[in-house]
C-alpha positions in Angstrom: 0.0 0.0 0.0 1.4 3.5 -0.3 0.5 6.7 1.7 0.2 9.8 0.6 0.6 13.3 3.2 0.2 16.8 2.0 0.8 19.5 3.6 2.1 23.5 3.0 -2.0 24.7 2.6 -3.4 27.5 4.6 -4.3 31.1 4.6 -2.8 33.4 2.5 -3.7 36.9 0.8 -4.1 37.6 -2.3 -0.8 38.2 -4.2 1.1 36.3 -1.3 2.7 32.4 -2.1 1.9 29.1 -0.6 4.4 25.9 -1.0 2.5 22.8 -1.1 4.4 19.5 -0.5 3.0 15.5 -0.8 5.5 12.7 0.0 4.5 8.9 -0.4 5.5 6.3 1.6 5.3 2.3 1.7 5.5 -0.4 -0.7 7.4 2.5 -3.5 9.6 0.5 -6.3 9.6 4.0 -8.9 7.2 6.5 -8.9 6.3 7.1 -12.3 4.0 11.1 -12.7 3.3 12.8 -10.0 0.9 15.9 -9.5 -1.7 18.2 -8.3 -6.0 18.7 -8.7 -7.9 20.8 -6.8 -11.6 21.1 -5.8 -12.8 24.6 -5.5 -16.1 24.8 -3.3 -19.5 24.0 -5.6 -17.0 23.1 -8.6 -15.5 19.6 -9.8 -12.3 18.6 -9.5 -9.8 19.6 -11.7 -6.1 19.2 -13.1 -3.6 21.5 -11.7 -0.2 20.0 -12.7 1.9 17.0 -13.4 5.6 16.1 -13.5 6.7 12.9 -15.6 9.1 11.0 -13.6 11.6 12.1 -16.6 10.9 15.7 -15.0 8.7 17.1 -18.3 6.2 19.0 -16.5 2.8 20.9 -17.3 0.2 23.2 -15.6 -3.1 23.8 -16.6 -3.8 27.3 -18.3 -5.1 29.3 -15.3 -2.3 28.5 -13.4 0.9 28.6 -15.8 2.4 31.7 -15.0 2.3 30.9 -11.4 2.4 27.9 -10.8 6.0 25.8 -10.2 5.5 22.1 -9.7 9.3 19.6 -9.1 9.4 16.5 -7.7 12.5 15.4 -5.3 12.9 11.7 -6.2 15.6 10.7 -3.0 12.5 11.7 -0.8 9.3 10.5 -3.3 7.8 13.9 -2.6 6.6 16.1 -5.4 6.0 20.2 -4.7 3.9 23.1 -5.7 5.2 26.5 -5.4 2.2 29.4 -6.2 2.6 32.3 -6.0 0.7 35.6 -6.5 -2.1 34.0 -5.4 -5.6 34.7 -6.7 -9.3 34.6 -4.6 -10.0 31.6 -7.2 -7.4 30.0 -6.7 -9.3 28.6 -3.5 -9.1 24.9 -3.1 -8.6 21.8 -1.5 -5.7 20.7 -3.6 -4.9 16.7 -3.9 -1.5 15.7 -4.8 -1.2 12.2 -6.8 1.0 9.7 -7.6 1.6 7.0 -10.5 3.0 3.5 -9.4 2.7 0.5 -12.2 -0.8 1.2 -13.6 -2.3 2.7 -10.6 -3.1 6.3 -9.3 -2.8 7.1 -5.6 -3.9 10.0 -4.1 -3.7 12.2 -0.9 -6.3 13.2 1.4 -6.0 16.7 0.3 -5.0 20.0 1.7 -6.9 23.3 1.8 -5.6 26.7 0.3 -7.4 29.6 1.0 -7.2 33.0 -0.6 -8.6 35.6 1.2 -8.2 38.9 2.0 
């Protein structure tokens, strides 16, 4: 089984930064992507950002220009760095893993933007 803990999510002004970190533990041989949704209140969830366990990355559109995500493979934890934070960009944000042919994911962490 693997386990997956998020954590950098909080309260933060508009325009500030936030760091979000997820590292899995247990039965890891090699993480293949790893990566970010979010659920915004009253919305679905959607795609924030992936890494390829080669390091290619992408963001989704809304987010691209502030949005960093990296991956530290010595620790199986993969980051998100936002910054100049947006009211919208309100979320519980789920970090995921891939491993063989299966997706893992955390339990989420909230990010709120408010001023």
């Amino acid at each position: 089984q693997v386990h997956l803990v998020e954590s950098g999510g909080g309260l933060v002004q508009p325009g500030g930064s936030l760091r979000l970190s997820c590292a899995a533990s247990g039965n890891i041989v090699s993480i293949g992507a790893m990566g970010w949704h979010r659920q915004a209140p009253g919305k679905q969830r959607e795609w924030v950002a992936t890494i390829t366990g080669r390091g290619n990355t992408d963001t989704t559109d809304s987010v691209k220009d502030r949005v960093t995500i990296s991956r530290d493979d010595a620790k199986n934890t993969v980051f998100l760095q936002m910054n100049s934070l947006k009211l919208e960009d309100t979320a519980v944000y789920y970090c995921f893993v891939q491993l063989g042919g299966n997706i893992f994911w955390g339990q989420g962490t909230q990010v709120t933007v408010s001023s």
